[in-house]
Every structure is written in structure tokens, then in C-alpha cells.
Backbone bond lengths (Angstrom), bond angles and torsions (degrees), N, CA, C in turn:
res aa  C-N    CA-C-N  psi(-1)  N-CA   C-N-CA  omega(-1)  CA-C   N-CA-C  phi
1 X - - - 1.469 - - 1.535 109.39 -
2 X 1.285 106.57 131.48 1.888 86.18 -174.74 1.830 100.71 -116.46
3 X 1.159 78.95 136.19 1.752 98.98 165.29 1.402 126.84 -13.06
4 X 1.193 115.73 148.61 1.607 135.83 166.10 1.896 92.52 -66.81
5 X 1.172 121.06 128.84 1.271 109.54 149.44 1.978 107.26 -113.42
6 X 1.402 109.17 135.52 1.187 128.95 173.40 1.665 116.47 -83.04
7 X 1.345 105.96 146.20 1.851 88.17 165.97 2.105 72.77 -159.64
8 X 1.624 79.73 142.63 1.923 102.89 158.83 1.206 101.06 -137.82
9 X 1.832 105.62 139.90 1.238 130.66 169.66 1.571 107.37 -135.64
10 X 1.864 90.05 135.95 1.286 70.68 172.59 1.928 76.69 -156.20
11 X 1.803 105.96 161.35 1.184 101.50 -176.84 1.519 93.37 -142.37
12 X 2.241 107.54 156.04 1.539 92.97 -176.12 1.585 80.67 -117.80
13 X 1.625 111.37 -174.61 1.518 131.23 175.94 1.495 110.30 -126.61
14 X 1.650 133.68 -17.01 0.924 115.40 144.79 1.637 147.68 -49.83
15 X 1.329 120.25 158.24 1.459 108.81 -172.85 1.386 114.37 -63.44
16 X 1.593 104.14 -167.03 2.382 111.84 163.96 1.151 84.92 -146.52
17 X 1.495 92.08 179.79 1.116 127.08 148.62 1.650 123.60 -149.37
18 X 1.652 115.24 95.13 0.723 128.86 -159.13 1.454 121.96 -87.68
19 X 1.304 120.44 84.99 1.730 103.60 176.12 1.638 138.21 -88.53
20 X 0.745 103.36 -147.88 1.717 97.86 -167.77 1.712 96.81 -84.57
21 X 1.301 121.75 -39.87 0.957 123.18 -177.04 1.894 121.97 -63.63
22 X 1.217 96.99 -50.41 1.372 121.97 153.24 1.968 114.50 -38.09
23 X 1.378 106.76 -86.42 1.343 106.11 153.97 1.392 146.19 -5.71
24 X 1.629 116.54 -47.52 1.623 139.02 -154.97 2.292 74.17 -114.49
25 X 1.355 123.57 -26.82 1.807 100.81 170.78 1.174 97.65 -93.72
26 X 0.996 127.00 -62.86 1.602 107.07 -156.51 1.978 103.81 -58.41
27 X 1.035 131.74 -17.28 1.736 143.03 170.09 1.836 102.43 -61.80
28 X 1.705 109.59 -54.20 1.036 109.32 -161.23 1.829 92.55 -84.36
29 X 1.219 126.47 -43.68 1.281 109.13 179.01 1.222 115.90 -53.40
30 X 1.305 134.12 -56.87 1.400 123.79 178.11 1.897 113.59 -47.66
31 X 1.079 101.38 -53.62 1.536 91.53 171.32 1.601 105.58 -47.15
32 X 1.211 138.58 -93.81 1.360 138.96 -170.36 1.501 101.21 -18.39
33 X 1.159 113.04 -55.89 1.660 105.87 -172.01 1.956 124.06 -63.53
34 X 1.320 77.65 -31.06 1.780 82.91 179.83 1.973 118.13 -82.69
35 X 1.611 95.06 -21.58 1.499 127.03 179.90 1.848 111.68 -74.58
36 X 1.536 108.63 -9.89 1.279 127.93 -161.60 1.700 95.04 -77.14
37 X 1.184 123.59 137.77 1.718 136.25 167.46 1.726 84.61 14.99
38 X 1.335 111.96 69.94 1.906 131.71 166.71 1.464 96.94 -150.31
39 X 1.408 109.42 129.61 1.029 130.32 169.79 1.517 120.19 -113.82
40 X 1.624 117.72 -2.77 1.219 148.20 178.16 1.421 135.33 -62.86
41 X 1.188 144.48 107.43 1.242 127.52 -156.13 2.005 109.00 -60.87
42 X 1.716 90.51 145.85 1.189 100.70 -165.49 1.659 103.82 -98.85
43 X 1.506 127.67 133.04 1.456 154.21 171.10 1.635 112.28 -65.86
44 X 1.102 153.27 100.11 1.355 136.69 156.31 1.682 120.61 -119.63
45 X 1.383 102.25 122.98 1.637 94.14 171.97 1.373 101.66 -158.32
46 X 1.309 109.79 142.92 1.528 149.25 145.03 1.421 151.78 -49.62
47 X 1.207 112.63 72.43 1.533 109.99 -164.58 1.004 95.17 -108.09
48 X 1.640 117.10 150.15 1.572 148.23 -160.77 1.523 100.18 -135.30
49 X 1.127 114.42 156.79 1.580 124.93 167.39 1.795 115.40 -175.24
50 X 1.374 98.29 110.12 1.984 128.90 -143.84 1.621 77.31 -90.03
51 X 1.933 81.66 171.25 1.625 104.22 170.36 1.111 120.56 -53.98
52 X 1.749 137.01 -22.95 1.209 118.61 -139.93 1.239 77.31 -116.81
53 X 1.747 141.55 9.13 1.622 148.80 171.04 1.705 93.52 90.74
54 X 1.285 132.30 -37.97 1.417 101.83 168.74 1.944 147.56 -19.88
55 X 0.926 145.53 142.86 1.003 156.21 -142.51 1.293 129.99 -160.89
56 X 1.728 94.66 111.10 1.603 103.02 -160.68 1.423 110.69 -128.61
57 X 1.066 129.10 121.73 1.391 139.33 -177.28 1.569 116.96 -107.06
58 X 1.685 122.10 138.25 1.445 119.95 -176.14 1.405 104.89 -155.41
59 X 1.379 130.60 -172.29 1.514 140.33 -152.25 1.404 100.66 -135.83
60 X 1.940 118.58 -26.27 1.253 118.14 -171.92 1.335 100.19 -100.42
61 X 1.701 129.15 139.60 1.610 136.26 157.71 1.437 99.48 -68.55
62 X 1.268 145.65 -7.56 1.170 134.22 176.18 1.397 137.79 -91.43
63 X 1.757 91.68 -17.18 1.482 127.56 164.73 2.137 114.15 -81.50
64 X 1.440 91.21 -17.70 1.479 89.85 152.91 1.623 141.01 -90.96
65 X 1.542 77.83 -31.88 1.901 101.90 -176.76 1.867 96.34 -64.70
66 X 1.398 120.87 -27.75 1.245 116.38 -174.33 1.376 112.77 -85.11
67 X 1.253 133.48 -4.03 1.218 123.52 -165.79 1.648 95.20 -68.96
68 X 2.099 99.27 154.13 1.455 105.54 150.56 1.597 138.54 -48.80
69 X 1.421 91.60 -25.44 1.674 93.63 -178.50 1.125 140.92 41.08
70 X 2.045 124.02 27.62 1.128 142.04 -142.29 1.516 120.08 -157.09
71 X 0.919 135.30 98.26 1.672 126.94 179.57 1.661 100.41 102.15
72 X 1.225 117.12 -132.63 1.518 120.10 177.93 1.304 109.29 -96.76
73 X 1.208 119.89 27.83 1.489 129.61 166.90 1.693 99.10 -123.78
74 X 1.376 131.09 -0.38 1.621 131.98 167.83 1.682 87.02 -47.28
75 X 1.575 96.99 151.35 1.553 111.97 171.15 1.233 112.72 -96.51
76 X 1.230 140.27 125.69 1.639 153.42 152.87 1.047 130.29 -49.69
77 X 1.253 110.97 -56.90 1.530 147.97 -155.18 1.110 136.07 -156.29
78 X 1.805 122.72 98.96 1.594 133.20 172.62 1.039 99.64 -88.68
79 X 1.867 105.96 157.91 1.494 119.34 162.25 1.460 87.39 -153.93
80 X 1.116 100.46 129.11 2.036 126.81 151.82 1.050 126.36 -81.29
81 X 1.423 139.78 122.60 1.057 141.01 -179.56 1.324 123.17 -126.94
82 X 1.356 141.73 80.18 1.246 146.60 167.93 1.643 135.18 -85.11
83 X 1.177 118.31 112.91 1.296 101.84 -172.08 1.479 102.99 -153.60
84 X 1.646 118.65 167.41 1.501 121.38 178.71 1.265 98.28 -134.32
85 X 1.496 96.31 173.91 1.641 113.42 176.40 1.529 135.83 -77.28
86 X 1.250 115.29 35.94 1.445 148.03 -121.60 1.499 109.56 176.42
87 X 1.540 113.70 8.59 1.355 122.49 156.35 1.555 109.58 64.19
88 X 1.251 111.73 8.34 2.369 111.75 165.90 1.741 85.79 -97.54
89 X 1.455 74.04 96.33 1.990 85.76 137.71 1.451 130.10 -129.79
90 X 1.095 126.09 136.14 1.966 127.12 173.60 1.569 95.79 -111.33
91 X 1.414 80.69 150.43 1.276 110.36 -175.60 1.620 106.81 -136.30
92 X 1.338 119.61 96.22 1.652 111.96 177.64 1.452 103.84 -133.07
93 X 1.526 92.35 118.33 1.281 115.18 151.36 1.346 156.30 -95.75
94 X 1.604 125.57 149.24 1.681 120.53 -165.19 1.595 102.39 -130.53
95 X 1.334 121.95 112.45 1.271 131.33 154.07 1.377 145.65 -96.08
96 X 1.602 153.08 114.13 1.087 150.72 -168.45 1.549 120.77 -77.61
97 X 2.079 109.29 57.86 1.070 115.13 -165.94 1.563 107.47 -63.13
98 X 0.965 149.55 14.66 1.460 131.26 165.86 1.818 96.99 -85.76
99 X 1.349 128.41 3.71 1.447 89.55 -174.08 1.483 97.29 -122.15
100 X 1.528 111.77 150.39 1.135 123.34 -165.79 1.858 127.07 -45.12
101 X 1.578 97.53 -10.44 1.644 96.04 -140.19 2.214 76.01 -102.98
102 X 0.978 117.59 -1.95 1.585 131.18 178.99 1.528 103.48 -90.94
103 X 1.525 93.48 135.12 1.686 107.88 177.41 1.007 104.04 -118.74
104 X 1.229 147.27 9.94 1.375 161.05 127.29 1.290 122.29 -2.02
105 X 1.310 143.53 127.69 2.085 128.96 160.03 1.456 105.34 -122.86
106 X 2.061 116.00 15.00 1.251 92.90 172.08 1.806 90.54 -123.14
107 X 1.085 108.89 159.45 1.962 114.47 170.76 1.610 104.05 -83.75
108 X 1.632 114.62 -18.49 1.766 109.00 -170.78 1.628 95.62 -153.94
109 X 1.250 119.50 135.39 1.554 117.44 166.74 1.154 88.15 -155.45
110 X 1.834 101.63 148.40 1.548 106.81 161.76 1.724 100.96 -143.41
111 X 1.126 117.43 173.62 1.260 142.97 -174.44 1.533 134.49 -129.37
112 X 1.146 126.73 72.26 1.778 131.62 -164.08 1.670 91.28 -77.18
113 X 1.226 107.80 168.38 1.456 130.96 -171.47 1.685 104.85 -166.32
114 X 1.131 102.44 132.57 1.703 105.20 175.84 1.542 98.87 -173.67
115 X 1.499 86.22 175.62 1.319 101.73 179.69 1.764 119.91 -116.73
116 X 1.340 102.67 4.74 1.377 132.26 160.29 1.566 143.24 -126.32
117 X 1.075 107.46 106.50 1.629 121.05 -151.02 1.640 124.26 -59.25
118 X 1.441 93.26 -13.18 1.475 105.11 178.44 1.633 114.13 -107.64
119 X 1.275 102.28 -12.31 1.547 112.72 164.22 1.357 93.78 -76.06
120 X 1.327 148.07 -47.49 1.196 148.79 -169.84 1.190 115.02 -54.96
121 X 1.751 131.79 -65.23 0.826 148.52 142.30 1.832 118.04 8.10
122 X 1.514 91.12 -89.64 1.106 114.96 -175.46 1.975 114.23 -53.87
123 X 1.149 94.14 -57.60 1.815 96.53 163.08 1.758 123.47 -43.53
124 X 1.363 112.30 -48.15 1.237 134.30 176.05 1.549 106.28 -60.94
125 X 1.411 130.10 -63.42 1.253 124.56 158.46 1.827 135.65 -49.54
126 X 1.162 103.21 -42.48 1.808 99.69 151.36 1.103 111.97 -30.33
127 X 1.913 105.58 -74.27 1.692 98.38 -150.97 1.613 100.22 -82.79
128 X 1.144 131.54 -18.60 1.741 107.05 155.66 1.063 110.62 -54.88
129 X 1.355 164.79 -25.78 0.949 137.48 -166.31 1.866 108.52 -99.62
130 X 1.289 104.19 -22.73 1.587 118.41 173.76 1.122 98.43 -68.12
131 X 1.149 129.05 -70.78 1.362 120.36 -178.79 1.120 139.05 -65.34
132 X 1.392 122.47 9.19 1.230 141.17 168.94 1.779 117.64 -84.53
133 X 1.960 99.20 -33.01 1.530 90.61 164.94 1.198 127.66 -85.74
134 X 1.828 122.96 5.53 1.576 109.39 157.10 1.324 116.91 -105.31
135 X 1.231 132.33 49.17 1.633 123.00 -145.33 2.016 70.49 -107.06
136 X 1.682 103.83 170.97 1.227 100.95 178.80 1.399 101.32 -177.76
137 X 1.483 124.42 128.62 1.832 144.30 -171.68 2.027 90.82 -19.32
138 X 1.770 96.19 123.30 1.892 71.33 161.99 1.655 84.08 -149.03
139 X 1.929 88.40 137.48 1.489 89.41 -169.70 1.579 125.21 -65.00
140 X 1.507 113.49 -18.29 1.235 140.64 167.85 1.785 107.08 -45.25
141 X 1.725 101.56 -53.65 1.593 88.61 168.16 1.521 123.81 -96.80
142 X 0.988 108.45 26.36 1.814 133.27 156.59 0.894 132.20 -43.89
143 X 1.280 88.99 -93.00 1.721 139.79 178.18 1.918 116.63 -84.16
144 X 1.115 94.96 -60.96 1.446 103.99 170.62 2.153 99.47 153.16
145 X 1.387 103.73 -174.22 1.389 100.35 177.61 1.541 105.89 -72.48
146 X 0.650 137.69 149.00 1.741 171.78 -172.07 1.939 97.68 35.35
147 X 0.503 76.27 99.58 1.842 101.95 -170.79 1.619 118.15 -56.12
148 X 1.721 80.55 -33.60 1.824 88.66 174.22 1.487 113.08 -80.27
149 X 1.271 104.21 -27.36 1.759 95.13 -172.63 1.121 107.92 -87.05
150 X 1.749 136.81 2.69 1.339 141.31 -178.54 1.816 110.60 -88.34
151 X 1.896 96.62 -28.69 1.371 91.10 -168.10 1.724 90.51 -98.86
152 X 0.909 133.78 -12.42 1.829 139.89 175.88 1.451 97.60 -43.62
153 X 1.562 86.55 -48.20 2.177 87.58 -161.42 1.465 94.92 -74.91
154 X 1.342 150.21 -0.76 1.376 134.71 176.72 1.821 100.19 -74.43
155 X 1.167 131.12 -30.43 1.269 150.07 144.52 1.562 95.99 -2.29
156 X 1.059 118.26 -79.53 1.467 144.85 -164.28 1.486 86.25 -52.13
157 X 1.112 150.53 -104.24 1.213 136.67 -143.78 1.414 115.38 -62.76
158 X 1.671 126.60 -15.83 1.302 138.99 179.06 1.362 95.20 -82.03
159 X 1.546 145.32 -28.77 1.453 117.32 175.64 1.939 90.84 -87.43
160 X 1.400 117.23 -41.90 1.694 81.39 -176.98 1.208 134.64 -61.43
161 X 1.450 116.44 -16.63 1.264 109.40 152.76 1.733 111.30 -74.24
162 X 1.004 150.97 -12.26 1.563 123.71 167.74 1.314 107.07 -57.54
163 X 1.421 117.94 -47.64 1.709 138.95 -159.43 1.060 92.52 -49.50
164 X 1.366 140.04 -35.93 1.304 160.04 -126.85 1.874 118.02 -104.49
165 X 1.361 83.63 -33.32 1.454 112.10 -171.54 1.597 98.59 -97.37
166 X 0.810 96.95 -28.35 1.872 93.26 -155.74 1.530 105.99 -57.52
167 X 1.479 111.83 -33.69 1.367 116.09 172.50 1.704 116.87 -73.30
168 X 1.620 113.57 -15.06 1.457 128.98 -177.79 1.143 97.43 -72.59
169 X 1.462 118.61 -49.23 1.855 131.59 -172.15 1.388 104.47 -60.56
170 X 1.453 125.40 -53.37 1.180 139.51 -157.56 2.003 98.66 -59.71
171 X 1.550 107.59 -55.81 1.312 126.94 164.13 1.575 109.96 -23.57
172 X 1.583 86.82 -81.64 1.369 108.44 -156.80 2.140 104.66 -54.09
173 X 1.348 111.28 -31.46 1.526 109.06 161.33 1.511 134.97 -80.09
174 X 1.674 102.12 -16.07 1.697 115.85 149.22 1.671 111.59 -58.63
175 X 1.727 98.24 -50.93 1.585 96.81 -179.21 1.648 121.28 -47.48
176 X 1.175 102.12 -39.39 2.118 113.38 174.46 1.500 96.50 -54.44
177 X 1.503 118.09 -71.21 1.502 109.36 -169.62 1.361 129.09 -39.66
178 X 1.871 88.64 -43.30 1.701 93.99 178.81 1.985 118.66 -57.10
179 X 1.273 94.60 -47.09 1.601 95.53 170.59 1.582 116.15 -44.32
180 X 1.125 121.33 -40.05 1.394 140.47 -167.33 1.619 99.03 -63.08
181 X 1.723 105.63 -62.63 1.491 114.05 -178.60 1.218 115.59 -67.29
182 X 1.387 109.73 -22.44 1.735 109.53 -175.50 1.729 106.46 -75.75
183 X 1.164 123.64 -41.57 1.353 145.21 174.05 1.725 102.59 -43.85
184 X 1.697 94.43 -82.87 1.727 101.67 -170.76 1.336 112.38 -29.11
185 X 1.784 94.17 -64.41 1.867 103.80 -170.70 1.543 111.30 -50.77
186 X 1.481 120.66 -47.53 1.304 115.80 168.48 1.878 128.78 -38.82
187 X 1.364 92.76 -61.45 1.824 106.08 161.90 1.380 116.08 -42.17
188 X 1.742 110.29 -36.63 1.771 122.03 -156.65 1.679 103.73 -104.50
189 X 1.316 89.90 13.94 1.732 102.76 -161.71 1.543 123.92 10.01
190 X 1.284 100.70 48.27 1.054 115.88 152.55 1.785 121.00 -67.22
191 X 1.033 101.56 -29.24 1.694 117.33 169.97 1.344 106.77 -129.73
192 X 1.651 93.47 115.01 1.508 132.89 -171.21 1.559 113.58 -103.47
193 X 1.132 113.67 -56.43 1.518 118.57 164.52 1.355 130.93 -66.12
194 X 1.923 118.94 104.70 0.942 137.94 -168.41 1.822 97.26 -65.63
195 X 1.118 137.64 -50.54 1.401 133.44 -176.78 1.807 104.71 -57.44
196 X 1.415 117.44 -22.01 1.340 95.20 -174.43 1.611 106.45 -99.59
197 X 1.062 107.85 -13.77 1.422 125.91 -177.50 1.748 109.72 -57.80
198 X 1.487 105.26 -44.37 1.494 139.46 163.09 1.057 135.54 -39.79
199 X 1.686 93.92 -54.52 1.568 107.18 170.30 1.278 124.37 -69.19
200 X 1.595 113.40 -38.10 1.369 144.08 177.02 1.307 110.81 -46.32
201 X 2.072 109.29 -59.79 1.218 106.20 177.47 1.443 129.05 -69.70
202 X 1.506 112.83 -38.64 1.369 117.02 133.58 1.579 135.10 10.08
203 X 1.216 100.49 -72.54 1.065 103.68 -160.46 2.231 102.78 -87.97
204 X 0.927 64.58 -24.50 1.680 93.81 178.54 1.822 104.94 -54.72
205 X 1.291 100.57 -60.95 1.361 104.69 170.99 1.813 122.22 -72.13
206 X 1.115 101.24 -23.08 1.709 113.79 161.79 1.775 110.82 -47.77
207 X 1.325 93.53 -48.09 1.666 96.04 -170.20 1.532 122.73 -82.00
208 X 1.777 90.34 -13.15 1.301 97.73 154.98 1.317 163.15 -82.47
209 X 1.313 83.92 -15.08 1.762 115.73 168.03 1.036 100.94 -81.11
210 X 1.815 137.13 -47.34 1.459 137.43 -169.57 1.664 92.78 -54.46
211 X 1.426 132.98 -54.75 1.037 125.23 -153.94 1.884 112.70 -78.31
212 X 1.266 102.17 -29.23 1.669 110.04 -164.85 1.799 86.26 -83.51
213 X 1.289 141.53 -9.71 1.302 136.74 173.61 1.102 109.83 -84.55
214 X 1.308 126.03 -46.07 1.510 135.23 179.26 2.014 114.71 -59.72
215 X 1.809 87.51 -32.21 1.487 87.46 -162.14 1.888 99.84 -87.17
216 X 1.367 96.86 -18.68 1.748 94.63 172.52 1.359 116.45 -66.90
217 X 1.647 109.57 -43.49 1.320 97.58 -169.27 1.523 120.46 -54.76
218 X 1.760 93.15 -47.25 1.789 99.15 -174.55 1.311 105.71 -70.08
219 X 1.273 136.38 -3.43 1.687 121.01 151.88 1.322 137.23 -84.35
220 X 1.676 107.84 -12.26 1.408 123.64 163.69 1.692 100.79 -78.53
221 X 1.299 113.14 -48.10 1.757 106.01 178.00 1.665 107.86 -40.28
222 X 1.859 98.63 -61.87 1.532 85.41 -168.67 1.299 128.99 -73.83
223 X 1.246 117.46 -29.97 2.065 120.65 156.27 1.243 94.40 -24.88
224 X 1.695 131.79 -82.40 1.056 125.34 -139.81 1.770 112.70 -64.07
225 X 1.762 119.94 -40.53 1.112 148.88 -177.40 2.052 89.12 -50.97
226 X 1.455 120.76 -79.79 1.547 123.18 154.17 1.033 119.28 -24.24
227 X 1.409 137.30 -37.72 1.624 121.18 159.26 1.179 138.14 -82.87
228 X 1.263 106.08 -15.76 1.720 129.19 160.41 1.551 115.24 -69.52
229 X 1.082 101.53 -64.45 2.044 106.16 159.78 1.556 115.33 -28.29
230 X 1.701 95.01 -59.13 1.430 86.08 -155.58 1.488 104.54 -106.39
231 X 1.412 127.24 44.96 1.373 140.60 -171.43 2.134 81.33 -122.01
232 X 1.600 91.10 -57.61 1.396 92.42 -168.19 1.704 117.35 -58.52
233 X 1.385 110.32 -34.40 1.376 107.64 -175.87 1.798 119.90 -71.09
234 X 1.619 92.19 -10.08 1.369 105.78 -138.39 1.767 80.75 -89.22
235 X 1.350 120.66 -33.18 1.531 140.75 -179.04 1.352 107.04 -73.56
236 X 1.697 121.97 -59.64 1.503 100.39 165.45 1.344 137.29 -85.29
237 X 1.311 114.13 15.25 1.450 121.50 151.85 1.311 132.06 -79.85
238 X 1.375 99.60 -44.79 1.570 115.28 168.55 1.065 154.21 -103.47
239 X 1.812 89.61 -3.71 1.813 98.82 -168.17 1.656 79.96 -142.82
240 X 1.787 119.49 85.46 1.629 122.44 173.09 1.436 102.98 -54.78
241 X 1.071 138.69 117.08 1.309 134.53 144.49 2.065 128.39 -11.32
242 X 2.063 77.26 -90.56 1.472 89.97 -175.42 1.959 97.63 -86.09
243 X 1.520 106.07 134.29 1.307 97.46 177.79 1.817 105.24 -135.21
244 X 1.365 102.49 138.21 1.469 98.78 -172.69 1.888 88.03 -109.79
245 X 1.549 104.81 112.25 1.475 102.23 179.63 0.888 136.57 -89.93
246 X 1.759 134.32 41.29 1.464 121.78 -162.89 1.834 83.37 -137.22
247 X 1.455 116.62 173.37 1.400 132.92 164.41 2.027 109.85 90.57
248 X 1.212 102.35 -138.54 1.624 91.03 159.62 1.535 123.93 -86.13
249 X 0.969 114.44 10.69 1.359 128.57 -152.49 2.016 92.73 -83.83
250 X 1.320 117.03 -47.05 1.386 137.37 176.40 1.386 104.37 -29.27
251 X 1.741 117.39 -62.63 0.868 101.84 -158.91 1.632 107.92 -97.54
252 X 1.175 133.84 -13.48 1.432 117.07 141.91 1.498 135.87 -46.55
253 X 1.190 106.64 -13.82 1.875 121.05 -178.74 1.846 93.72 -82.65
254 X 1.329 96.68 -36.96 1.216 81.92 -160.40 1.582 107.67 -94.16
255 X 1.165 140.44 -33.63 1.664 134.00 124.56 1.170 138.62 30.91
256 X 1.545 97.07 -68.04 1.415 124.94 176.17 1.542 110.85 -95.46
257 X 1.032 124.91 -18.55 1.512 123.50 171.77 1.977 109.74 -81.19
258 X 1.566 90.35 -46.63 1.906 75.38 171.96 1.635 112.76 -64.99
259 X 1.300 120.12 -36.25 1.706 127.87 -167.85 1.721 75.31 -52.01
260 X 1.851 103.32 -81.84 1.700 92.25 -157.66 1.647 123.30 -58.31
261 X 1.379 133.19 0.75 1.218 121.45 152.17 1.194 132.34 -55.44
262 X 2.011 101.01 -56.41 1.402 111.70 175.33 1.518 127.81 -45.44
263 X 1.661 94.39 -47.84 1.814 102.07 169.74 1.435 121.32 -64.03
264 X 1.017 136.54 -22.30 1.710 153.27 145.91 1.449 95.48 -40.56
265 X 1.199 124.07 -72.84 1.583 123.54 -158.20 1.439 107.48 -68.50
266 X 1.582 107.37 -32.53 1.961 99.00 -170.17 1.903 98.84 -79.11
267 X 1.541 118.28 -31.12 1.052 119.24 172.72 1.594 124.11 -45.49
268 X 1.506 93.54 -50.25 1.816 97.80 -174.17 1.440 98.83 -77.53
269 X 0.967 108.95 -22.87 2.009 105.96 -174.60 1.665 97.94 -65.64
270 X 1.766 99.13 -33.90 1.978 83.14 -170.08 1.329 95.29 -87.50
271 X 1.142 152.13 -43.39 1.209 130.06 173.40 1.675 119.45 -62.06
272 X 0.644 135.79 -22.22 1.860 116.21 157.49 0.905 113.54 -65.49
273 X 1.957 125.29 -47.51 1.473 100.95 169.74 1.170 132.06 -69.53
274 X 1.507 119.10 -23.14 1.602 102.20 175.53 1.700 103.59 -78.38
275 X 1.355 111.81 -14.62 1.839 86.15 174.81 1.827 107.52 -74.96
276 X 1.337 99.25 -23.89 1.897 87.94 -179.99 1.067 116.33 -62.34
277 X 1.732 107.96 -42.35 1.891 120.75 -175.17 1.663 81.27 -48.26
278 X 1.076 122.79 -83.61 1.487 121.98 -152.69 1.747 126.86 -40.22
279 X 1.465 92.89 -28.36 1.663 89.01 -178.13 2.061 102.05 -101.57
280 X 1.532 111.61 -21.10 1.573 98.25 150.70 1.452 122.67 -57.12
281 X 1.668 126.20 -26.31 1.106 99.32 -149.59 1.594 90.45 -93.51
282 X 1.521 117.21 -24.51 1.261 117.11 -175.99 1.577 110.29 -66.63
283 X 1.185 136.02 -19.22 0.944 134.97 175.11 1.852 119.74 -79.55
284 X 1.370 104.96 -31.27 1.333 108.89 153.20 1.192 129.56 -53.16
285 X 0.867 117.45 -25.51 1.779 138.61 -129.54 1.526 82.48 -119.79
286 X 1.022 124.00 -28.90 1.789 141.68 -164.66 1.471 103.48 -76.35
């Protein structure tokens, strides 16, 4: 009679932050779990894949914990591999989908296999819950995968609206002349009739409102387009998503976490004071 075979998958899109410490449980839990009423020889291996796309595979967690982790040796890409002769294998993986050189769309996936469904179960629920204490904001699962090229294309409707204008601009510097001609001829009395003179200016100021409406909107577009940019740059510069924390890598993680605190703190400092300036000044003003 042959077996039930089981399989769970499941993958997340939020960021980690994975350290060494971190690393050596989620390693040792999977061992315990596959080590469970198995008397079977146990499988372990390690594949890596760095900035420069190289690809290195090993049997020791200690041969990972050592890597440089820095320059074109930064890590990209973990995979765990545990399995016995007795058909339990996991498979959990960690990717640094914000960076370009990753073909990746999940930051964590893993894969159980067995031949017993409640061993399955139970394995599958661990590492949700393990992996739930390094999960961490990633603008990638925000916004979407690569965040910059999503807000680039808002671009696109901010030059068709310039295109848009250009004939508003063109107007709006006919509109100067016209004042000019409306003036002379008046002086040259060539234009005698105050009602047509009226209409003229009239209309004059019509084209001016068309244009100062047109020219707000496309400057409220691009403010907003500029705060999206620089919210987004401001996150993958300063706030890494996927982070693999052990080697030299530590102390660049940690770098960028005081920079983005500090900029947090001078930020909220200017907004309380300009909300205080504002309710001193109204009270002066009172």
C-alpha cells in the first residue's frame, strides 16, 4: 500500500532580519523536527548565492556564519536543506528581494515533505511562528517589487501634463502682449469703446485662471511624485529590508539604523516645532 505523501508551502514578501543567532534556531529546529521518532540518516546542506551571483554550497552552518558578507561577497540568497531517508525534507529559504541582482518575489519560502501529515503540520507551524519573530517593514511589499520603477512611471503622466501646458504657457505670454495692445490702442485711441475694451480684458483674465489651474495641478502632482521618491529612497537607503546579520555586514546594518533613527528624530523635532511656531504665532496674531 503506498503512503500518503504530504508537501507544505508556504512563502512570505515581507522583509528579516536574520542573525547568526537566529540562524543556528531556525537550523536547530529543523533538525529536531526531522530527528523526531527518525532513526534515519540525517541530510544537511547550505547553499549561498553573493553579490557578484557566485554560488557556494556546504554541509557546515559554521562555514556560513563565517562568511565576509560584504562588497561582492554580500549574501543574496540562503537555502536550507534538511532531509532523511524516510522522505522529511525542509527546504527554507531567505532572499534580499529589494536588490536588483535577485529573481526572487518572495523574502522567505519553505517547503516540508513527508510521509506523515501531522508531522507536516506541526513542522509548518513552528517555522510560522519563527519566522514571524524576524519579519520586518519592506517597502518592496508596500509598494510592490522594485518600488522605484513603479513610482518613475508616475513621471509619465506628470510630463503629459507639462505637454499640456506648454500651449497654457504659450497663452498665458500672448496674455502679457495682449495687455500691452489693449493699453497702447487705448492711449492711441484707437480703442474708444469702454464695453469692448471689457470684454477683451475679460476674457484676458479668463485665460488666466485656465492657466494658473492647470499650473497648480501639475505642481501638486509633482510635490506629491517628490514625496514618494524621496520616502522611497529614503527606505532603501536606510531602512534594508532583507538583512543577513552576521560577518561585516553587522556593522553596516547597524550604520544605517542609527543614520535612519537620527533622521526620524530631527524630523519629528521639526514638526513639533513648526506646529508650536504655528499655534504661538496665532496666538500673537490673536
Amino acid at each position: 500500500m503506498n503512503k500518503l505523501k504530504v508537501r507544505a508551502n508556504k512563502s512570505y514578501r515581507f522583509g528579516f532580519v536574520l542573525t547568526e543567532q537566529e540562524l543556528r534556531r531556525f537550523n536547530d529546529l529543523i533538525l529536531d523536527q526531522v530527528k523526531k521518532d527518525n532513526q534515519e540518516e540525517i541530510q544537511v546542506s547550505y547553499s549561498l548565492i553573493y553579490e557578484n551571483g557566485v554560488v557556494a554550497q556546504t554541509h557546515d552552518i559554521e562555514e556560513v556564519i563565517s562568511q565576509e558578507n560584504s562588497g561582492s561577497a554580500k549574501i543574496l540568497e540562503l537555502s536550507i536543506l534538511i532531509s532523511s531517508k524516510d522522505k522529511r525534507e525542509v527546504r527554507l529559504e531567505f532572499a534580499n528581494i529589494d536588490s536588483e541582482n535577485v529573481t526572487e518575489n518572495s523574502s522567505i519560502k519553505y517547503s516540508i515533505n513527508a510521509l506523515t501529515r501531522d508531522w507536516v503540520f506541526i513542522t509548518s507551524s513552528i517555522l510560522d511562528e519563527r519566522i514571524k519573530k524576524i519579519k520586518r517593514f519592506s517597502v518592496s511589499n508596500a509598494i510592490g517589487r522594485k518600488g522605484f520603477r513603479q513610482i518613475f512611471t508616475l513621471v509619465i503622466p506628470l510630463l503629459f501634463l507639462i505637454a499640456i501646458m506648454i500651449p497654457a504657457i504659450n497663452g498665458a505670454t500672448n496674455t502679457e502682449s495682449e495687455w500691452d495692445n489693449i493699453r497702447s490702442e487705448w492711449e492711441s485711441k484707437e480703442l474708444t469703446d469702454p464695453v469692448e475694451a471689457i470684454i477683451r480684458i475679460q476674457e484676458l483674465n479668463y485665460s488666466l485662471k485656465q492657466f494658473a489651474g492647470i499650473k497648480y495641478v501639475v505642481f501638486g502632482i509633482g510635490i506629491i511624485i517628490l514625496i514618494m521618491f524621496s520616502f522611497s529612497f529614503y527606505l532603501q537607503k536606510f531602512y534594508p529590508a532583507c538583512n543577513f546579520c552576521w560577518g561585516d555586514y553587522i556593522e553596516e546594518f547597524k550604520r544605517k539604523e542609527s543614520i535612519r533613527k537620527t533622521i526620524n528624530i530631527v524630523i519629528v523635532i521639526g514638526l513639533i516645532v513648526s506646529v508650536l511656531g504655528g499655534i504661538i504665532a496665532d496666538r500673537i496674531g490673536a
